[in-house]
N, C-alpha and C positions, 0 to 999 in steps of 0.2 A: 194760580197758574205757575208762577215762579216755583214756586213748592214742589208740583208736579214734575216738572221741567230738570229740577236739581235731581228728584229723586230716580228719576229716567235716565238720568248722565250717567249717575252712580252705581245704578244698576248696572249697565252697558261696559261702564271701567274696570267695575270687577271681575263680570262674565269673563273676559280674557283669563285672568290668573287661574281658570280652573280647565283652560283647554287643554294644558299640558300632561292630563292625569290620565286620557284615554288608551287608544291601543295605538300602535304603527304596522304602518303595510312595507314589507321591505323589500326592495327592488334594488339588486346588485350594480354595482358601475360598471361592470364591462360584464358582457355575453360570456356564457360558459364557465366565470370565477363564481365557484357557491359564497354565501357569507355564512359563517362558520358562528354558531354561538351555543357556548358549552358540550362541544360535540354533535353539535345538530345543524343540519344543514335548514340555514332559517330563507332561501330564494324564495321567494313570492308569498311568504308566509306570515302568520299575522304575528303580533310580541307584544305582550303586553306587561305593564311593570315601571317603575320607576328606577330607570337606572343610566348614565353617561358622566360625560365630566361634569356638563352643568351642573348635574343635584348635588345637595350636600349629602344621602345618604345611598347606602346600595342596598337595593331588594332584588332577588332574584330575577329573571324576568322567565316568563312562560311564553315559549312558542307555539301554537295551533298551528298545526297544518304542516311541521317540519319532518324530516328524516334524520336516524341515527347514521351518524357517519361514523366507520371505523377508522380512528386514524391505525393504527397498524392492517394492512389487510391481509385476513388468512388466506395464503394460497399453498398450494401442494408445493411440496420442495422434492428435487430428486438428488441424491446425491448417488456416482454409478458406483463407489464404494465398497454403496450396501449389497450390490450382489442383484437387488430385483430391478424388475422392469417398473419403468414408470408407468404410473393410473390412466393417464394420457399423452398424446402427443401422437407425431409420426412413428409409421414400425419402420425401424431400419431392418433393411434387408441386406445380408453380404453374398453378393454376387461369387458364384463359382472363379475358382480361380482357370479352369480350362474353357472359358464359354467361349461364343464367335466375337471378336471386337469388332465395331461400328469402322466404317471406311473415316478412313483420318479425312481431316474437312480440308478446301478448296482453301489455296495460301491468299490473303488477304492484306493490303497494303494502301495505307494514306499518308498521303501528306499537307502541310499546308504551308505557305508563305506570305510575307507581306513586304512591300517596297513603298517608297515614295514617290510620287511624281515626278517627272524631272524637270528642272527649276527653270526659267527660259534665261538666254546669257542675258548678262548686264555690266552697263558701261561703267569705268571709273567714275565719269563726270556726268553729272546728267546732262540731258538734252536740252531742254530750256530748267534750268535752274528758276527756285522761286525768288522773289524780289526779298528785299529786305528791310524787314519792319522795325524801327527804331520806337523802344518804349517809350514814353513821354517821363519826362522830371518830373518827382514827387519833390514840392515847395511844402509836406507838411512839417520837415524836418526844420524848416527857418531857411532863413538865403544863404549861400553859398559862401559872401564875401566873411562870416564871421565865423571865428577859430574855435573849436570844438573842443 
């Protein structure tokens, strides 16, 4: 029975050391930041591999399920320079110089301010003044009658 019992324990104390070799589910700390691993965006994605500060050694790790992120992203560039129109965007259009102009707009005008209340008067002296509280002697210092 003891035999059994020992070899039950032992089993059970090892099984841990070999939890750490499977895969991780990764889930970012704040909404909308990707986590970025070798260029890939690894949000909600599986990784498998043996690799962080803990281990002593680094193995690559493989991500299932991720996306390539460009870190430079290709976009059209226009420079007016070159002479052509841009691929995209608004068509400017330049208005004739003789057309009819729009009626000039109605004049418009705000303002704001701010004041304080006004304070009510007050006497020199007050009216019933408060009484007057006398602290009590601190005796932790020693008595009075001896010279310091």
């Amino acid at each position: 029975m003891r035999i059994g019992v020992a070899l039950a324990l032992s089993i059970a104390m090892t099984s841990t050391a070999f939890a750490g070799g499977g895969f991780e589910i990764v889930i970012p700390g704040r909404p909308g930041v990707p986590v970025i691993i070798n260029g890939v965006d690894a949000s909600y994605s599986v990784v498998e591999g043996d690799w962080g500060l803990g281990k002593g050694t680094h193995v690559q790790p493989t991500v299932y399920g991720g996306r390539y992120i460009d870190p430079v992203p290709h976009v059209g560039h226009y420079y007016p320079s070159a002479g052509r129109m841009p691929g995209y965007g608004r068509l400017e259009i330049e208005p004739p110089a003789n057309r009819r102009l729009p009626e000039p707009a109605e004049s418009y005008h705000q303002s704001w301010s701010a004041q304080s209340a006004p304070l009510p008067a007050q006497s020199n002296v007050p009216v019933n003044p408060p009484e007057i509280i006398y602290a009590p002697r601190d005796y932790r210092r020693g008595p009075e009658h001896l010279p310091r």
